[in-house]
VMD Tcl script that draws the C-alpha trace (Angstrom):
set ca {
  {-36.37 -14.72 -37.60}
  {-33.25 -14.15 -40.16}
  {-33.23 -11.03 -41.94}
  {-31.48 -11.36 -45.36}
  {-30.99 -8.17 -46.65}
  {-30.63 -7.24 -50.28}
  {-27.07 -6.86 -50.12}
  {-26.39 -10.50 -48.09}
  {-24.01 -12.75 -49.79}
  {-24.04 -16.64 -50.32}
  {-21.67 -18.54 -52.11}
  {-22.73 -20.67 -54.58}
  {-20.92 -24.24 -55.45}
  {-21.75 -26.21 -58.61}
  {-19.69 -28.41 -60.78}
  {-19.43 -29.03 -64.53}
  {-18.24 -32.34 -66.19}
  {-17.94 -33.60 -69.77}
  {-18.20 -36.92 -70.44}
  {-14.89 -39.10 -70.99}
  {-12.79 -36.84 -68.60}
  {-11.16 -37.63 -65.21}
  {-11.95 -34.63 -63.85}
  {-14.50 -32.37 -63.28}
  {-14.56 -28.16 -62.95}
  {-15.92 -26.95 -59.78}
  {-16.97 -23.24 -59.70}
  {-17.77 -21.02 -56.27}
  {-19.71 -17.42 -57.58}
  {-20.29 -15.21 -54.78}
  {-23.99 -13.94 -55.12}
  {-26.14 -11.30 -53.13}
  {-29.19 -11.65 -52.28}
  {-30.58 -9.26 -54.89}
  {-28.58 -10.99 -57.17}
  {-25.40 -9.15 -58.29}
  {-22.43 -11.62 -58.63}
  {-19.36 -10.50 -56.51}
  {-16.53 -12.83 -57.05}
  {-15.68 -16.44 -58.42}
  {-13.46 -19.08 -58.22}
  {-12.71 -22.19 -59.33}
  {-10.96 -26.29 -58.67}
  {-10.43 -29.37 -59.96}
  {-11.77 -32.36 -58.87}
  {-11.26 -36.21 -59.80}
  {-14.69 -38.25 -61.45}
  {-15.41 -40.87 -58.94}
  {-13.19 -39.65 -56.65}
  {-13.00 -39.09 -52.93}
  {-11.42 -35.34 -53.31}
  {-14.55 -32.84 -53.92}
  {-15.01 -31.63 -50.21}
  {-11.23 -30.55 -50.40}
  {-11.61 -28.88 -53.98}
  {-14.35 -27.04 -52.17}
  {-12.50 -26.20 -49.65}
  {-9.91 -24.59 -51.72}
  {-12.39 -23.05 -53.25}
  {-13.61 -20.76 -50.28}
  {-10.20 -20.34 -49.22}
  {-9.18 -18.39 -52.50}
  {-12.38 -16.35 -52.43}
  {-11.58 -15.45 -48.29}
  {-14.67 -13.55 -48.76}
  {-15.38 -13.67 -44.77}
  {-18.56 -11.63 -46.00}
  {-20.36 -14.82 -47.64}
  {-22.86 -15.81 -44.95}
  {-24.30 -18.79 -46.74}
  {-22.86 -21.63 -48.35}
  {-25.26 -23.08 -50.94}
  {-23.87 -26.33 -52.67}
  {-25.85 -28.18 -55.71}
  {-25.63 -31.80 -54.63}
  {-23.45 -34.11 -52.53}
  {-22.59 -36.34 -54.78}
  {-21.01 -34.49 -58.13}
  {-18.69 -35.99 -60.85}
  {-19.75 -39.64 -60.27}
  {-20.04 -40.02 -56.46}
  {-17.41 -37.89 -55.23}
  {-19.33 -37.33 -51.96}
  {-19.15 -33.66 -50.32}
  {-18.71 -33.98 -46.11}
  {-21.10 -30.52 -46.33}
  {-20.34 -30.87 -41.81}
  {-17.12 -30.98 -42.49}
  {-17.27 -28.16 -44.55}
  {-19.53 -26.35 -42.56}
  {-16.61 -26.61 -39.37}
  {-14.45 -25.42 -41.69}
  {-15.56 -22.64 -42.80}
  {-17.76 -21.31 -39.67}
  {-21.16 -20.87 -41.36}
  {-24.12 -22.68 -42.47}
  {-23.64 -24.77 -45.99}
  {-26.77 -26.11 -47.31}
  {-26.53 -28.78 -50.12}
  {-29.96 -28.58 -52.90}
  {-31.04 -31.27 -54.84}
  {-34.06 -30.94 -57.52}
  {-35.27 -34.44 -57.91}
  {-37.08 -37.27 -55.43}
  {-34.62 -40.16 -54.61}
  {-34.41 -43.10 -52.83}
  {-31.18 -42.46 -51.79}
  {-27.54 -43.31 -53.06}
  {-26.43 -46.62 -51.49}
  {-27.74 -48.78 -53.76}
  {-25.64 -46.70 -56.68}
  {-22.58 -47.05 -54.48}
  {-22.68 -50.93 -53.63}
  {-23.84 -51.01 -57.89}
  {-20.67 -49.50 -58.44}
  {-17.87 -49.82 -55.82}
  {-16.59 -52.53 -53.95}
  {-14.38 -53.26 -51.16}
  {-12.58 -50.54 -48.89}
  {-13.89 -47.75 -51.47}
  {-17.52 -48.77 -51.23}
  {-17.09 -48.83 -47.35}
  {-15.47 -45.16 -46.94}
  {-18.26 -44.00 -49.33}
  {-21.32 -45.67 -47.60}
  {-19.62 -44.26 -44.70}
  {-19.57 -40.74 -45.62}
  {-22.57 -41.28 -46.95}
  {-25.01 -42.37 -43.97}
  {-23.17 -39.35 -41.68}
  {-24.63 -36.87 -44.42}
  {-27.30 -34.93 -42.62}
  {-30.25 -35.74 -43.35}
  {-32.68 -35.02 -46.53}
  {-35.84 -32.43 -46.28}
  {-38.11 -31.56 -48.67}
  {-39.21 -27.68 -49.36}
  {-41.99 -26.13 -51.55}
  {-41.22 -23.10 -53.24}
  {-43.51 -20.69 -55.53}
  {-42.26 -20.77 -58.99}
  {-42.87 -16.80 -59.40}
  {-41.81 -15.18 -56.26}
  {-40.14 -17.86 -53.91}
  {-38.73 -14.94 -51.70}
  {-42.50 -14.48 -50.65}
  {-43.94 -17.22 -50.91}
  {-47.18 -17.16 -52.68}
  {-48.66 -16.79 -56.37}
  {-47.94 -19.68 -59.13}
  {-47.22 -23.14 -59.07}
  {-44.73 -24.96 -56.81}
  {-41.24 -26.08 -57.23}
  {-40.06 -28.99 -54.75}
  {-36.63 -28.18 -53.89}
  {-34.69 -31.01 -51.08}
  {-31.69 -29.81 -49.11}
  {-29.57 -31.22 -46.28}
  {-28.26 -28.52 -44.10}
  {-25.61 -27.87 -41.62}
  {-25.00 -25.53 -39.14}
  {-28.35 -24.47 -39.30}
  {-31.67 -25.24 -38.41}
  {-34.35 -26.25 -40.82}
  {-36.63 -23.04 -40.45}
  {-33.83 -20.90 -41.07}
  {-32.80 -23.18 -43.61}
  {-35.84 -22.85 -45.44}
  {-35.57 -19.00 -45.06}
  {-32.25 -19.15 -46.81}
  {-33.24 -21.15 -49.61}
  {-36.53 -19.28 -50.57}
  {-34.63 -15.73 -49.84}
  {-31.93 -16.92 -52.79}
  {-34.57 -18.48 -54.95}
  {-36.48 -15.39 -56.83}
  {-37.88 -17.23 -59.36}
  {-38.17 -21.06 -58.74}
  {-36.15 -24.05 -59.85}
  {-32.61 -23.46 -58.57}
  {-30.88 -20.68 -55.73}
  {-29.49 -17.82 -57.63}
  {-25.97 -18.73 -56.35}
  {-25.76 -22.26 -57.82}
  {-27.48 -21.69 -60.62}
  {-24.89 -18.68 -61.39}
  {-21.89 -21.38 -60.37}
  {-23.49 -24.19 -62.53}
  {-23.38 -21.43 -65.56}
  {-19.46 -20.17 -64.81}
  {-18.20 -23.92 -64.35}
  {-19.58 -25.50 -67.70}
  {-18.15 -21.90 -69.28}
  {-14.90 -22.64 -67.35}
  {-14.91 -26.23 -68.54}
  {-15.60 -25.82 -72.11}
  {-12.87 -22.69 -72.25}
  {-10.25 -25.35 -71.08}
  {-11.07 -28.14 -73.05}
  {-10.79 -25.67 -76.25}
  {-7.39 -23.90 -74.73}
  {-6.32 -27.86 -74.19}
  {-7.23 -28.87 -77.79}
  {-5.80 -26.28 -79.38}
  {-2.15 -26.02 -77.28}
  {-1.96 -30.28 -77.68}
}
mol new
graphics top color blue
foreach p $ca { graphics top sphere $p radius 0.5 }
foreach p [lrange $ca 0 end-1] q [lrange $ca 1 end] { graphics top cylinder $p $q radius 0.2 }
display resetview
């Protein structure tokens, strides 16, 4: 069974985008277990691109925090279908990543042949069908790391480099209080801060 220990540390990935921009802020917050924050950093990456698995990747290569066990991402598909190769990323950078999503779906091809056509539809069907694929988890709203007590949260995740028990452990361990993991709900926070602080820096140097 894993043992995550107070002090473990996952790294959080969430994006923030504002609507009529070509690019989107991508934030990675470095978050223990008994959630102190311990680091962030932050990329660029293009709406309805193809270039958000490499942002990421710069990402944990600034923090080189070979400490961060866990790599917990919000999504695969952020800033308009710029779809995140989470195996990829999980070769990359030697340890499990584990993408969350809040909400039941049918899935994204149907978006992606709505919106794209030609040799971009194709690479992003493509990337999209070799996503591992989704699970569902329930998760007590008032003590997740336990287990029991309140109502449930449904939480679904696609994981690599890790088995789904374990995966499960991971989630609920980083998940105190329902709804989203500490880590990408503390990433979410830092990139719309991030983003807002540059579009006000941009507005008022142009």
């Amino acid at each position: 069974m894993t043992d995550i220990k107070p002090g473990t540390r996952a790294l959080g990935i969430a994006e923030s985008t504002a609507k009529g921009t070509g690019e989107c802020t991508i934030c990675g917050a470095v978050v223990r277990r008994d959630r102190v924050t311990d680091g962030f950093a932050f990329a660029t990456a293009t709406v309805g691109g193809i270039d958000a698995t490499s942002a990421i990747q710069t990402v944990i290569n600034d923090l080189c925090r070979p400490d961060v066990q866990y790599i917990l991402i919000s999504g695969v598909a952020p800033a308009w279908f710029n779809l995140i190769d989470i195996s990829s990323l999980a070769h990359t950078a030697e340890r499990p990543v584990i993408a969350v999503s809040y909400e039941q779906s049918a899935g994204l091809e149907s978006a992606l042949r709505e919106h794209f056509a030609g040799d971009a539809l194709e690479q992003r069907l493509t990337q999209y069908q070799e996503l591992p694929d989704r699970e569902q988890l329930m998760i007590a709203a008032d003590d997740s790391a336990d287990g029991d007590n309140g109502d449930d949260n449904t939480l679904f995740f696609r994981s690599a480099r890790v088995d789904t028990t374990t995966t499960e452990t991971i989630i609920r361990a980083y998940t105190p209080v329902g709804g989203r993991p500490e880590p990408v709900r503390v990433a979410r926070l830092a990139a719309r801060g991030a983003r807002q602080w540059d579009q006000r820096v941009g507005t008022t140097n142009g």
